[in-house]
C-alpha positions as CSV (number, residue, x, y, z in Angstrom):
1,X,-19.6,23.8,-24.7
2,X,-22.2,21.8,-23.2
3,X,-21.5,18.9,-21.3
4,X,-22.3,15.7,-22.1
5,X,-25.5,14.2,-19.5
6,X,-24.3,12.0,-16.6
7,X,-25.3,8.1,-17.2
8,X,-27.6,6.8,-15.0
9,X,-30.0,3.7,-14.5
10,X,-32.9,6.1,-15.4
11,X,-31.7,7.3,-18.6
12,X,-30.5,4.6,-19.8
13,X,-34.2,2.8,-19.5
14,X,-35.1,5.6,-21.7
15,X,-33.2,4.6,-24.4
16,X,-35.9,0.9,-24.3
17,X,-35.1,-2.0,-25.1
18,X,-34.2,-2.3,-27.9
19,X,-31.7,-0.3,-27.9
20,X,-29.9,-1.4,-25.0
21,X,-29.9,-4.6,-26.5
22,X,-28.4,-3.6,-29.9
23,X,-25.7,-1.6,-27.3
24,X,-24.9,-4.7,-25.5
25,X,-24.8,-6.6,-28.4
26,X,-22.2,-4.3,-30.0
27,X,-19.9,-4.1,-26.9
28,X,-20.2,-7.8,-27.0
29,X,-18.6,-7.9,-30.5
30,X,-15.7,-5.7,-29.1
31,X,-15.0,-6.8,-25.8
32,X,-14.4,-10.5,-25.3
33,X,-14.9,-10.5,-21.7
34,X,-17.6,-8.6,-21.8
35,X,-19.4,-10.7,-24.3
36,X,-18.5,-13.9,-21.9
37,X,-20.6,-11.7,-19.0
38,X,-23.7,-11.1,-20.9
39,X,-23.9,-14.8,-21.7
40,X,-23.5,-15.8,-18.1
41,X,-26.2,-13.2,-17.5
42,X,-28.7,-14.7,-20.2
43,X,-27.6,-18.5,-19.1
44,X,-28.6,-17.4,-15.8
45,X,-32.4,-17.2,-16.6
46,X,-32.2,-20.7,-16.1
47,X,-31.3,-21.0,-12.6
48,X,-27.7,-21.2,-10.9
49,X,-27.1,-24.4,-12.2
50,X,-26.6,-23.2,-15.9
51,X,-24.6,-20.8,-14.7
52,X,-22.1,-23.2,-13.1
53,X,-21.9,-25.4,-16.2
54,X,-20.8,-22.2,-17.9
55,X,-18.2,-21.4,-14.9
56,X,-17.1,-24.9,-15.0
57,X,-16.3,-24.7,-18.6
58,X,-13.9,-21.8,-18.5
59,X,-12.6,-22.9,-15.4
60,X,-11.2,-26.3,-16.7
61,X,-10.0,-24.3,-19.7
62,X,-8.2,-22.3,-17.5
63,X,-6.6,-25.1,-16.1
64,X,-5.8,-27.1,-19.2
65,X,-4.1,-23.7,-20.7
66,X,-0.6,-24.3,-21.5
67,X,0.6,-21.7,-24.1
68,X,2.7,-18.3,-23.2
69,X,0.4,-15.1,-22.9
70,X,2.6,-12.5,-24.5
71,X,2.5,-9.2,-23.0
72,X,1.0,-7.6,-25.4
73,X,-2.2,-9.9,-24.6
74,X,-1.9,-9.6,-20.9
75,X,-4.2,-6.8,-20.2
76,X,-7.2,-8.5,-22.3
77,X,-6.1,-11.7,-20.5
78,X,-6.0,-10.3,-17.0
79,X,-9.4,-8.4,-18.5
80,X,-11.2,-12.1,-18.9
81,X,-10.4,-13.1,-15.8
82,X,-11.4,-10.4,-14.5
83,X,-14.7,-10.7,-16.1
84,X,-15.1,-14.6,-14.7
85,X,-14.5,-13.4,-11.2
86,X,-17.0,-10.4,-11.7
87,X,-19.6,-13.5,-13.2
88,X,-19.3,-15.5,-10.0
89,X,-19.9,-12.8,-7.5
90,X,-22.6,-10.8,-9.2
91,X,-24.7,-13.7,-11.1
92,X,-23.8,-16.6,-9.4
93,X,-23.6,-15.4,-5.8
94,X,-26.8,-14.3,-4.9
95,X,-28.4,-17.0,-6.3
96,X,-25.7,-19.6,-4.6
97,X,-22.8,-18.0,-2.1
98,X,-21.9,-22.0,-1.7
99,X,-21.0,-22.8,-5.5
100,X,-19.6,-19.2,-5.9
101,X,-17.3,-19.8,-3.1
102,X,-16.3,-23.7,-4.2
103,X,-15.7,-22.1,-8.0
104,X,-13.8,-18.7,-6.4
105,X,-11.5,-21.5,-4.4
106,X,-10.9,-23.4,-7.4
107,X,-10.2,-20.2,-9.9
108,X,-7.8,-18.8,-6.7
109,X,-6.3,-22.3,-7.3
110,X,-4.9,-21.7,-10.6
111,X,-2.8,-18.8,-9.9
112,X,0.9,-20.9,-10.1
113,X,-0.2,-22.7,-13.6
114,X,-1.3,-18.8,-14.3
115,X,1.8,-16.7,-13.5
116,X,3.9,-19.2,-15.3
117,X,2.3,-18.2,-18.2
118,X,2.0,-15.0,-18.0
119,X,4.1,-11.5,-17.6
120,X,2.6,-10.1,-14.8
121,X,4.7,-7.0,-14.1
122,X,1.8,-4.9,-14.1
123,X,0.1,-6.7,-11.2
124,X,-3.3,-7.1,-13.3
125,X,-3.2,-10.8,-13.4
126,X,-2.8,-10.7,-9.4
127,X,-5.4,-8.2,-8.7
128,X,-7.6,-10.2,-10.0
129,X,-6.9,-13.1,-7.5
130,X,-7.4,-10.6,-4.7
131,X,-10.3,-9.7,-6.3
132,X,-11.2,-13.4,-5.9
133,X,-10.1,-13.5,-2.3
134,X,-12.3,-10.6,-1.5
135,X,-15.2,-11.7,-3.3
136,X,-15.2,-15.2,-0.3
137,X,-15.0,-12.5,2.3
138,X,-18.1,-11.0,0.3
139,X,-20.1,-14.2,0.2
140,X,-19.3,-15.8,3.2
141,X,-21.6,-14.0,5.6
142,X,-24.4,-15.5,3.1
143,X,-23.7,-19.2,3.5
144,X,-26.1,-21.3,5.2
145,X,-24.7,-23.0,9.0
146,X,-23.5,-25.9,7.2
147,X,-22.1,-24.5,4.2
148,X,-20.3,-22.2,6.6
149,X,-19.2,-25.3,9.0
150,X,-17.8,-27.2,6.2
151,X,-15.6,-24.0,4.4
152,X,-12.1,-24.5,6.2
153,X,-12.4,-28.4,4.9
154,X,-13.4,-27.0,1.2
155,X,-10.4,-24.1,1.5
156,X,-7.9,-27.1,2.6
157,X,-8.6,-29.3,0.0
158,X,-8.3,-26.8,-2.8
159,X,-5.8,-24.5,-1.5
160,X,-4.1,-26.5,1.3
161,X,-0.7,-26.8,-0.3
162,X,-0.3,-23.7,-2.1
163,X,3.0,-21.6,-1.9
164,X,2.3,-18.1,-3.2
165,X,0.2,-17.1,0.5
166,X,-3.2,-17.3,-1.2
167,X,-4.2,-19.7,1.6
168,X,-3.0,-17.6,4.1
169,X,-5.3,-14.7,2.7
170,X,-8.6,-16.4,2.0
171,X,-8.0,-17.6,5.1
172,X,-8.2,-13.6,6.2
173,X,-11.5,-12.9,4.5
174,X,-13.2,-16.3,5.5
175,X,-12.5,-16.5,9.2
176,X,-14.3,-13.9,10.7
177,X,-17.9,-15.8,9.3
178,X,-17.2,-19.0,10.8
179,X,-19.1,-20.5,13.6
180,X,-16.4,-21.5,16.9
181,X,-17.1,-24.9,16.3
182,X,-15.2,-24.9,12.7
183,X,-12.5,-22.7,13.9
184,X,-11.7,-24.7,16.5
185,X,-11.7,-28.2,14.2
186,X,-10.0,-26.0,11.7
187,X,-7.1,-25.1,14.2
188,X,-7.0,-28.7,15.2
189,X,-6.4,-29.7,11.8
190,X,-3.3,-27.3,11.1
191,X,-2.1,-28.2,14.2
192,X,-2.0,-31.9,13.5
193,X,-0.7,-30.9,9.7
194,X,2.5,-29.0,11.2
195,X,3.4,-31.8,13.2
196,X,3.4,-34.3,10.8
197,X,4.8,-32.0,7.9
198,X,7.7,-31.2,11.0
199,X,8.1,-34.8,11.2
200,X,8.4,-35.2,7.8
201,X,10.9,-32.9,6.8
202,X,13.1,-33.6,9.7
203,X,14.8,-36.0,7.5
204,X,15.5,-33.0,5.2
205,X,19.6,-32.2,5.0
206,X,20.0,-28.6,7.1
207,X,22.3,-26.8,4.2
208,X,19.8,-27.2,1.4
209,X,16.9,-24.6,1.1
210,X,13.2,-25.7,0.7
211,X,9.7,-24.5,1.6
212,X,7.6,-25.2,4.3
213,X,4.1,-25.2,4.2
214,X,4.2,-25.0,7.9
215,X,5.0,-21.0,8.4
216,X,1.8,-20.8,6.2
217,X,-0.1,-23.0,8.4
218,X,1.2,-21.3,11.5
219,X,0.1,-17.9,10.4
220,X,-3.6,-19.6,10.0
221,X,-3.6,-20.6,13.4
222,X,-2.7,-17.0,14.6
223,X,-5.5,-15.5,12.6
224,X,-8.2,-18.1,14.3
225,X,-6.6,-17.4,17.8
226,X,-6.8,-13.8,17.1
227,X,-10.9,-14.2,15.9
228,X,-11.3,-16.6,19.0
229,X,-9.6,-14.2,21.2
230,X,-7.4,-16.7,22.3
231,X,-4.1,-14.4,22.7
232,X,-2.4,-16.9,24.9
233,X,-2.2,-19.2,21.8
234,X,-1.3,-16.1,19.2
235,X,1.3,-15.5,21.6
236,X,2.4,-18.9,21.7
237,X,2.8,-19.2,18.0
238,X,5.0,-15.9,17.8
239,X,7.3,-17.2,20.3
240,X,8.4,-20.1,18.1
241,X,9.6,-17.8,15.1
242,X,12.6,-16.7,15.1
243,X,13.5,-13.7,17.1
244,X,13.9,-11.2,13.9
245,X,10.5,-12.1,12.8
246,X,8.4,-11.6,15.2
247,X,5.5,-9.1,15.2
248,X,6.4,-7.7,18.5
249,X,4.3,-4.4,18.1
250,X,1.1,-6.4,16.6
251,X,1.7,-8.5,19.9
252,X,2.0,-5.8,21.9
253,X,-1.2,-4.2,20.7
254,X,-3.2,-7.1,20.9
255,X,-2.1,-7.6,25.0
256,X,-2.7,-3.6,25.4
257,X,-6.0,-4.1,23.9
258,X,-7.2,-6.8,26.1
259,X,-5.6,-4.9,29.3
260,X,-2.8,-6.6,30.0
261,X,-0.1,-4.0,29.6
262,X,2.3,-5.2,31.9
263,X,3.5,-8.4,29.4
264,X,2.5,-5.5,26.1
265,X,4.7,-3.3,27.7
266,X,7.6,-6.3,27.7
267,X,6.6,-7.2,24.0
268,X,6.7,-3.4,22.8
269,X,10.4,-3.0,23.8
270,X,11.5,-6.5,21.5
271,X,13.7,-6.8,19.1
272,X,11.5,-8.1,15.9
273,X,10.5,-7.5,12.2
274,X,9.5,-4.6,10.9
275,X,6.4,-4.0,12.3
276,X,3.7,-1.6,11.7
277,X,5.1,0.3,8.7
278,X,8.4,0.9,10.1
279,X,12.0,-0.5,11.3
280,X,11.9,-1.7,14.6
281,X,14.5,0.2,16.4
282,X,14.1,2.1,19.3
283,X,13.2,5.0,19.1
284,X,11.0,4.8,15.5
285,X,8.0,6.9,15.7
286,X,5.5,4.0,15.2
287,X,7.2,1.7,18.1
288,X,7.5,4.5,20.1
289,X,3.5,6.0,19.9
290,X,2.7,2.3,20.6
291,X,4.5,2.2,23.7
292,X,4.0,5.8,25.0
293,X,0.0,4.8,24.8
294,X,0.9,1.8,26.8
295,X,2.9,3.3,29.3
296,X,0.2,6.1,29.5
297,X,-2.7,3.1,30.0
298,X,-0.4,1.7,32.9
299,X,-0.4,5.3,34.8
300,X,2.9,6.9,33.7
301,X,1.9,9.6,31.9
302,X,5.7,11.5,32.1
303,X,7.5,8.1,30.9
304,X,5.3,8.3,27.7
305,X,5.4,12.2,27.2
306,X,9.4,11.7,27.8
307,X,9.4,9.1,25.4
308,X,7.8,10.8,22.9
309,X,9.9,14.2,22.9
310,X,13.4,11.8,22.7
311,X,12.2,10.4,19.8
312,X,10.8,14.0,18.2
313,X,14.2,14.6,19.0
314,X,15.8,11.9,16.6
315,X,13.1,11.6,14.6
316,X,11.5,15.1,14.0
317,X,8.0,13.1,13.3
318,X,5.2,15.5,12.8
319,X,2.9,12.2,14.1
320,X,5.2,12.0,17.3
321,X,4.9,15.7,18.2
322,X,1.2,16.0,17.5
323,X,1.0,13.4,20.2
324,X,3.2,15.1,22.2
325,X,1.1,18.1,22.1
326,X,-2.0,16.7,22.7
327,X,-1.1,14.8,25.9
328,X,0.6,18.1,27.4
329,X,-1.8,20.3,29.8
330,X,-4.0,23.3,28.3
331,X,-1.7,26.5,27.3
332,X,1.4,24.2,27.7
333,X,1.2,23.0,24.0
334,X,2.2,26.8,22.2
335,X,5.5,26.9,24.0
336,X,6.8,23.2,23.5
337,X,5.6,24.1,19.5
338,X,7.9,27.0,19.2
339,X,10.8,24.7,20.8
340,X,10.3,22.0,18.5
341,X,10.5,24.8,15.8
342,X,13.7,26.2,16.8
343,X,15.2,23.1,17.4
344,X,14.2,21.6,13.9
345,X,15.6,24.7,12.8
346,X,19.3,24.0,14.1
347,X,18.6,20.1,13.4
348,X,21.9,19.0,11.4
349,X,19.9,17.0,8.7
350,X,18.0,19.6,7.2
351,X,16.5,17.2,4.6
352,X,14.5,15.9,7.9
353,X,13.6,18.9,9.0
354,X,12.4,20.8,5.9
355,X,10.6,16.9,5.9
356,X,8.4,18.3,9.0
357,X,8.0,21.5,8.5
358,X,5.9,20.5,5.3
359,X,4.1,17.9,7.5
360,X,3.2,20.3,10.6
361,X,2.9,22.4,7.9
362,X,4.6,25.6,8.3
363,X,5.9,26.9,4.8
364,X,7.7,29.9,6.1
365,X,9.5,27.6,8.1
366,X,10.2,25.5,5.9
367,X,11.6,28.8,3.7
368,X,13.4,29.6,6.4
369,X,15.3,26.3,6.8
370,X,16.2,26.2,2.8
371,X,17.9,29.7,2.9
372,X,19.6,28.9,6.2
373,X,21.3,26.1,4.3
374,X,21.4,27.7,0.6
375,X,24.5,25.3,-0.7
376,X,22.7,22.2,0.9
377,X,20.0,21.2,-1.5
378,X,21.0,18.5,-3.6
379,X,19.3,18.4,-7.3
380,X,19.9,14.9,-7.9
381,X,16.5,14.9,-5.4
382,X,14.5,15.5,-8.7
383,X,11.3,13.4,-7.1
384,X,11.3,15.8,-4.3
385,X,12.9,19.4,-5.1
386,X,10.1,20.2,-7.4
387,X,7.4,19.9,-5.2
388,X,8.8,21.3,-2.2
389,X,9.8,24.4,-4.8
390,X,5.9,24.7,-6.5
391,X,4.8,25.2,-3.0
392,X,6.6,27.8,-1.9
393,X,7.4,29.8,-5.4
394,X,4.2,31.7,-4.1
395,X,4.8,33.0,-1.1
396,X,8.4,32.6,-0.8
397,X,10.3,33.1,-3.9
398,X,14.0,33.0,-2.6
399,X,13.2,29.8,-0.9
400,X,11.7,28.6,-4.4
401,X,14.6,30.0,-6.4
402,X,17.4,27.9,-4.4
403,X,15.9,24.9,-4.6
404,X,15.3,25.5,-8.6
405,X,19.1,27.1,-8.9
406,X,20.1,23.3,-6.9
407,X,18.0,21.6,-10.2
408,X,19.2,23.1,-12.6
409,X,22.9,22.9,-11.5
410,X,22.4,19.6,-11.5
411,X,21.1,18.9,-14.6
412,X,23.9,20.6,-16.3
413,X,26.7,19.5,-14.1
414,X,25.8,15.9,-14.9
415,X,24.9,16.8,-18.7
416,X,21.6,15.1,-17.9
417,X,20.7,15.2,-21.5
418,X,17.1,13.7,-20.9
419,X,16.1,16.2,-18.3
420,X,17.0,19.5,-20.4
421,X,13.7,20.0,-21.0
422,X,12.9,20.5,-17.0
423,X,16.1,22.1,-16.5
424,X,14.7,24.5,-19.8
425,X,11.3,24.7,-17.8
426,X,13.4,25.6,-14.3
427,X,15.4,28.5,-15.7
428,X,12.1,30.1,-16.7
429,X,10.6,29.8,-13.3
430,X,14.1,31.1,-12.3
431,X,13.5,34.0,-14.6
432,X,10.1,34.9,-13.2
433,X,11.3,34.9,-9.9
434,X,13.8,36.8,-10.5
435,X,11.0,39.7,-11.3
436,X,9.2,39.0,-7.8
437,X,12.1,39.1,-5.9
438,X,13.2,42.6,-7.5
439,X,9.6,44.1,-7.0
440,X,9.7,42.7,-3.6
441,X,13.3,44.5,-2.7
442,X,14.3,41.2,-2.3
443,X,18.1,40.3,-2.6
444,X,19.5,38.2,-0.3
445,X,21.2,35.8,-3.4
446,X,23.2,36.3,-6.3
447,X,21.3,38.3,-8.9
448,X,19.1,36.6,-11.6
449,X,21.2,38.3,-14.1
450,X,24.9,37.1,-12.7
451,X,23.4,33.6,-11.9
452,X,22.6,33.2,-16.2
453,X,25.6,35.1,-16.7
454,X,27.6,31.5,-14.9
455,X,25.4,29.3,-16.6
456,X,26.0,30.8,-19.8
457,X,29.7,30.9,-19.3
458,X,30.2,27.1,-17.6
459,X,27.9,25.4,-19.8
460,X,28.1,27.2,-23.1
461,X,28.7,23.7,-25.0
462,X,25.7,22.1,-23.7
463,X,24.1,23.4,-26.9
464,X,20.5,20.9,-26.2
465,X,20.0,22.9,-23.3
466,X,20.1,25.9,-24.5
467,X,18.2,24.7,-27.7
468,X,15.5,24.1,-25.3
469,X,16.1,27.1,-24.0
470,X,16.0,29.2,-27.1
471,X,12.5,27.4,-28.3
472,X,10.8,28.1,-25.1
């Protein structure tokens, strides 16, 4: 069958004119959002101005809106606004960064009013609003100097006392294109804001939860120290939170970066938050690379490589031993490998170590482990199991035919009605197998033939299983 040609910008001038337009005009008639994109398109013959009216328009419509978007509407609403966000950045912006900023602001601006109306489960509805926060970051480097200058006033007004971290994010995107002169008046101004929010909430009783705008506003600052390279001032700002959430590793990365790995060093080994992707404990395999690289930039190569192989240790991290490796000298690496093999092999949480041997990867390894352990594997990991036993039904078939026995066990055991149909589809990977096994002189388990012969007897009244059985 022939396939159908690849659209391009080519072809589709091919088609002329007229065409096209009847196309767009149909699609028009279908999509609502669409249509509302072709007439910000045609409006914008007449210059950016037009097309702001337009904007403006759906904008204060958006903000009048009062009535429930039921979730059956809530793609094709998340859809429109998609389709005014794409309006401003691809027919507005070029022509004007400055009003496509000032209309992104006030759109991003509607997103409590918005939620409240809508079931956003999804996420749709908020994509779109990053959408919106990445389109500023877009549009920002186009602004003229005092367009640019006068941004942070323009993102306070519109955004200043929003709750949902919007401001904290367009704050992200917009920083970076900023002349030093605005962040440093913008800093100024949150400074001056937190103190007199502090002052005014001081009053506030101390058993009663509220919100503070002033986290928000602290967070700013950090992102216009950390753009101004001012780390004494990020650093000052992190010491104010409270102990349990503090970045300590972003701190720490930022001081190793700019040399000073004597106080990143002191930072790295902090109780905080979770950091970085992981828990903050000791020995976690993201804390610990981060230190071992500062320890390593201060001279002391063995207290990092120590480092590293006590948490391989705990850990088993395929990262942590790749690191490992490659900071050991040449024709050292292939021995330390073949000890962190063996002792993954006799590590007593298998789950962990089967976990790195598919990282490093090393299948047979990882076969090994699973008929080292052949009563371990617990079905009830139906997320995992199945995986882990497609990859290996291949090349290692016992391997593949614990893990499936460990599913379909549990399956029946529990009577999981709603998974019969896997547990059907298991016993017939079971049953092929069983034939490579045979061929392959195989028979380190219970036969194929006695493990059905169980199933039949233990769970001869589970009569939708072996429905499903029957019809495969």
């Amino acid at each position: 069958m022939a396939r159908a040609p690849a659209l391009s910008v080519d072809k589709l001038k091919d088609l002329g004119v007229d065409k096209l337009a009847q196309l767009v005009l149909d699609e028009a008639e279908r999509n609502a959002g669409f249509r509302r994109q072709v007439k910000a398109a045609v409006v914008g013959k007449a210059g950016p101005e037009a097309i702001v009216k337009l904007i403006d328009r759906r904008l204060s419509g958006l903000t009048r809106a009062k009535s429930f978007v039921d979730w059956d509407k809530a793609r094709a609403f998340a859809d429109d606004l998609g389709s005014l966000v794409d309006t401003l950045t691809s027919e507005l912006g070029p022509a004007a960064p400055a009003l496509a900023i000032d209309r992104l602001l006030r759109f991003i601006a509607t997103h409590e009013q918005v939620f409240e109306r809508v079931d956003d489960s999804s996420g749709r509805v908020q994509d779109v609003y990053y959408q919106a926060i990445a389109a500023i970051g877009e549009l920002a480097p186009n602004l003229s100097a005092p367009d640019a200058d006068q941004l942070p006033e323009k993102i306070m007004a519109t955004l200043g006392e929003t709750t949902h971290g919007y401001l904290d994010d367009v704050t992200s995107v917009a920083v970076p294109h900023l002349p030093p002169e605005s962040l440093i008046r913008w800093d100024g101004t949150l400074k001056h804001a937190i103190i007199q929010r502090q002052a005014e909430e001081a009053g506030r009783p101390s058993d009663g939860w509220f919100y503070s705008m002033t986290s928000q506003w602290a967070s700013m600052r950090q992102t216009i120290a950390l753009a101004r390279g001012d780390i004494d001032l990020l650093i000052a700002l992190e010491e104010k939170k409270k102990t349990q959430m503090q970045d300590t590793l972003g701190i720490a990365a930022q001081l190793m970066e700019a040399g000073r790995n004597a106080e990143a060093l002191a930072w790295v080994r902090k109780p905080g938050r979770h950091t970085l992707g992981e828990a903050n404990n000791d020995l976690s395999a993201k804390r610990v690379s981060l230190e071992a690289s500062i320890l390593e930039a201060t001279g002391d190569k063995p207290a990092a490589q120590a480092l590293r192989w006590q948490c391989f240790e705990v850990s088993l991290s395929a990262d942590i031993l790749r690191e490992y490796l490659h900071h050991l000298p040449d024709f050292e690496d292939i021995e330390a490998e073949d000890r962190a093999h063996a002792l993954a092999l006799s590590a007593d949480k298998p789950e962990q170590a089967l976990q790195f041997f598919l990282d490093w990867p090393r299948l047979d390894l990882a076969a090994k482990l699973i008929m080292t352990h052949p009563q371990h594997w617990n079905g009830g990991h139906w997320h995992t199991l199945p995986k882990i036993a497609l990859l290996l039904e291949h090349d290692f078939p016992l391997a593949a035919t614990i893990l499936y026995r460990a599913l379909l066990d549990d399956i029946l055991k529990h009577a999981r009605s709603k998974a019969y149909g896997h547990g059907a589809t298991y016993l017939g990977k079971l049953t092929l197998l069983a034939k490579e096994i045979e061929v392959a002189g195989l028979g380190e388990i219970v036969s194929h033939a006695a493990y059905l012969a169980n199933l039949q007897q233990t769970h001869s009244r589970k009569s939708g299983f072996w429905a499903r059985v029957g019809a495969g």
